[in-house]
C-alpha positions as CSV (number, residue, x, y, z in Angstrom):
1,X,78.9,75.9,26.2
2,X,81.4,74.9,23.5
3,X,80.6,72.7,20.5
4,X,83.2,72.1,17.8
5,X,82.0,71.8,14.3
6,X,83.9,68.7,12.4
7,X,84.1,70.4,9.4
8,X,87.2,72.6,7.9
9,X,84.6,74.6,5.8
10,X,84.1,77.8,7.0
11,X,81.2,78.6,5.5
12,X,79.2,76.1,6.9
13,X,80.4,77.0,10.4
14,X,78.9,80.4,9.6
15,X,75.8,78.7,8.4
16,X,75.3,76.6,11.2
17,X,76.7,79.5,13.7
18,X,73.9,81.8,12.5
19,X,71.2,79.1,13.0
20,X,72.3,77.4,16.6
21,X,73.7,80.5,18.3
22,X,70.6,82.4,18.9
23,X,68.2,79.4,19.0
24,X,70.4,78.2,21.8
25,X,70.9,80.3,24.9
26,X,74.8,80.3,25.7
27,X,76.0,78.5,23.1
28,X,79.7,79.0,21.3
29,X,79.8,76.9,18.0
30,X,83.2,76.9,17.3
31,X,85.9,75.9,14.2
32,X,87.7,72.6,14.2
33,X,91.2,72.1,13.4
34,X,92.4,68.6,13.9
35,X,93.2,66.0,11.2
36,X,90.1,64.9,8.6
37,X,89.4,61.9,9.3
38,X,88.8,59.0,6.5
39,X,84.8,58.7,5.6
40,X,84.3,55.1,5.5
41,X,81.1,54.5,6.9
42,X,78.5,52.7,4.5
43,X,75.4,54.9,6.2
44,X,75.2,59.3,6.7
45,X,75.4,57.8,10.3
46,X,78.5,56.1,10.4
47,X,80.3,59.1,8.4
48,X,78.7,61.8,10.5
49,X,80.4,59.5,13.9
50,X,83.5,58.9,12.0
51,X,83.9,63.0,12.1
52,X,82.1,64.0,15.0
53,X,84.2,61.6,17.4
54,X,87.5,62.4,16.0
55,X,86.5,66.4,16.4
56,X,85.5,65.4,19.9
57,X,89.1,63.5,20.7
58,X,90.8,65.8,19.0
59,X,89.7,68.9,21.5
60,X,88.2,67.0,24.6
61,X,84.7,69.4,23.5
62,X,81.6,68.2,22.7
63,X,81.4,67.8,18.8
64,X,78.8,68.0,15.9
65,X,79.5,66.5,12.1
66,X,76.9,65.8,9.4
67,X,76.8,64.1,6.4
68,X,74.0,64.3,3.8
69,X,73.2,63.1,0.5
70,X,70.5,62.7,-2.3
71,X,68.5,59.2,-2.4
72,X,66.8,58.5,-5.5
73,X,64.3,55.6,-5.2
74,X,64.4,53.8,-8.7
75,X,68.7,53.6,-8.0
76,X,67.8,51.7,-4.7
77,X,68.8,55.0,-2.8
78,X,71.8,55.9,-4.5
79,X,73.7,58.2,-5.0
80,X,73.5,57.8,-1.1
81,X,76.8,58.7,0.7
82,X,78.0,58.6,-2.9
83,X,76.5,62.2,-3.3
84,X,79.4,63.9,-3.7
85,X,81.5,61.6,-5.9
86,X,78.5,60.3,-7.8
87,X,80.5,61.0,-11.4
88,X,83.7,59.7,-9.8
89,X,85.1,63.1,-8.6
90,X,83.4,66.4,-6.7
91,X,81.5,68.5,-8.9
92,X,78.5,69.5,-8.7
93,X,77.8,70.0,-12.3
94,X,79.4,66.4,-13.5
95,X,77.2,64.6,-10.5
96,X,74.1,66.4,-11.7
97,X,74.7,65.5,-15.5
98,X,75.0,62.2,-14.6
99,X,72.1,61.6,-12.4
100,X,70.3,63.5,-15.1
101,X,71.2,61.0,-17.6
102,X,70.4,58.0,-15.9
103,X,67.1,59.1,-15.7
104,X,66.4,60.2,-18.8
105,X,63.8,57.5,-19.9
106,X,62.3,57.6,-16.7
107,X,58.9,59.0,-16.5
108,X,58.2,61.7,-13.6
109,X,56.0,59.4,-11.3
110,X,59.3,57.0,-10.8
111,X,61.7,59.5,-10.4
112,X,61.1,60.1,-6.2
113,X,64.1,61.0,-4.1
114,X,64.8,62.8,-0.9
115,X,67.2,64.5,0.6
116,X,68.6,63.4,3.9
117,X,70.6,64.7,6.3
118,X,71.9,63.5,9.7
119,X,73.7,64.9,12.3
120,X,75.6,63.2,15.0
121,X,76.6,64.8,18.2
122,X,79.8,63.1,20.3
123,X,80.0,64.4,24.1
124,X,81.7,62.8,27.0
125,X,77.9,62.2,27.8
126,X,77.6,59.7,25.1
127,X,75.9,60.0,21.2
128,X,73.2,61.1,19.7
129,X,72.3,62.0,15.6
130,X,69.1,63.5,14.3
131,X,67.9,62.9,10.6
132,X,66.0,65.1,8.2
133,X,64.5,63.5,5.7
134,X,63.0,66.3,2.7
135,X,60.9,64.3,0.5
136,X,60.4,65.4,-3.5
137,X,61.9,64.2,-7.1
138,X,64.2,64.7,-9.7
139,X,63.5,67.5,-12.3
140,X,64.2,66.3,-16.0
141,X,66.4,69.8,-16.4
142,X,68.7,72.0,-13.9
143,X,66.9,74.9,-13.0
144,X,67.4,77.8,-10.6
145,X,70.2,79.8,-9.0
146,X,70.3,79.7,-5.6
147,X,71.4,76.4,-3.4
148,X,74.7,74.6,-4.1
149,X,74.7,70.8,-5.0
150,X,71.8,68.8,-6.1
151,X,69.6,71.9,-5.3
152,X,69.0,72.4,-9.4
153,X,68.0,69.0,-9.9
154,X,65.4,68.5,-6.5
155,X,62.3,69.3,-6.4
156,X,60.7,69.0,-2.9
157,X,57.2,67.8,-2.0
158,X,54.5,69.7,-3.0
159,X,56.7,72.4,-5.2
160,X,57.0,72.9,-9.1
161,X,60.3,74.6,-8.5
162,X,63.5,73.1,-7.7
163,X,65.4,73.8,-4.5
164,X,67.7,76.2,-6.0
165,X,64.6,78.1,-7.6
166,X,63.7,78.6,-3.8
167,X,64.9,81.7,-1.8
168,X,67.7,80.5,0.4
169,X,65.8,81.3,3.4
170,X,62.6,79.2,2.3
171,X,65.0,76.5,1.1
172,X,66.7,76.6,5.1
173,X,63.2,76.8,6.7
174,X,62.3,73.5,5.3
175,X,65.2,71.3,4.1
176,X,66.7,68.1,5.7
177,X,69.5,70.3,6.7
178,X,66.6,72.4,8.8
179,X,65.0,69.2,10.7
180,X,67.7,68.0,11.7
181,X,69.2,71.3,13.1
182,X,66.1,71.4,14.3
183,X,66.0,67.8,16.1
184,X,69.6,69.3,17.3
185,X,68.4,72.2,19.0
186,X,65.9,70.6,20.5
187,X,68.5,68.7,22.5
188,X,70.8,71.1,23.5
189,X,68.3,73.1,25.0
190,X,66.8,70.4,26.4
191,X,70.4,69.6,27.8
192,X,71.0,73.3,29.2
């Protein structure tokens, strides 16, 4: 079985490759090379269907897309679907300066946030999405150098370390990324 990644980044089709291959018998995750489609959903849903159904148009196979973000409870959620652009333009260091500002003041018991992932799969048998949801807070200071992202900044449940203190492969056993893969997999082999 075929299933297109929506996603021009080729690293994360070797990610996800290395993850859903052997957990699912037969499987062929494969590169996408249609148009990008515009991300204007206002949910991880809507942007992970947005990409996920134009993948699937595009080459008639069954097609996978995520979107995923940072939510930090005292900003009502935000950055959100935001994540990316949070200081107006994508980098990583500028969007973790200024979430690190804005909470400054803020003592450590109000600075809760999660990391959430969904997924959302587009076959000619309909639609499904799975969301991971990795609980923690914001550190007051980046720390750590593994991870990409917000990973300097996170802290998950029950850690003192951030993400990106984490080895990668305890960081991909137990991030959002991971439950919803794992919700995914599930499925397809369920489906097989």
């Amino acid at each position: 079985m075929k299933l297109v990644l929506a996603s021009h980044n080729q690293g994360k089709l070797q990610e996800l490759s290395a993850i859903l291959e052997p957990a699912v018998a037969g499987l062929e995750l494969v590169s996408y090379d249609g148009p990008e489609p515009v991300e204007d959903g206002t949910s991880y849903l809507e942007n992970a269907l947005i990409k996920a159904r134009a993948a699937h148009a595009h080459t008639g196979l069954p097609a996978i897309a995520d979107d995923s973000g940072i939510a930090v409870e005292i900003l009502g959620g935000s950055p959100g679907i935001f994540t990316a652009i949070w200081s107006g333009a994508k980098d990583n260091v500028a969007n973790r300066q200024l979430l690190l500002a804005q909470l400054k003041d803020i003592h450590e018991e109000h600075r809760g946030a999660a990391f959430v992932c969904t997924i959302a799969m587009v076959s000619e048998e309909g639609e499904q999405s799975f969301t991971g949801i990795w609980p923690g807070r914001v550190a007051f200071e980046e720390r750590g150098e593994f991870g990409h992202g917000y990973d300097p900044v996170f802290i998950p449940e029950g850690f003192e370390v951030t993400a990106a203190e984490l080895p990668p492969e305890v960081k991909n056993s137990m991030s959002h990324r991971a439950m919803a893969l794992q919700q995914l997999i599930a499925s397809l082999s369920s489906g097989l």
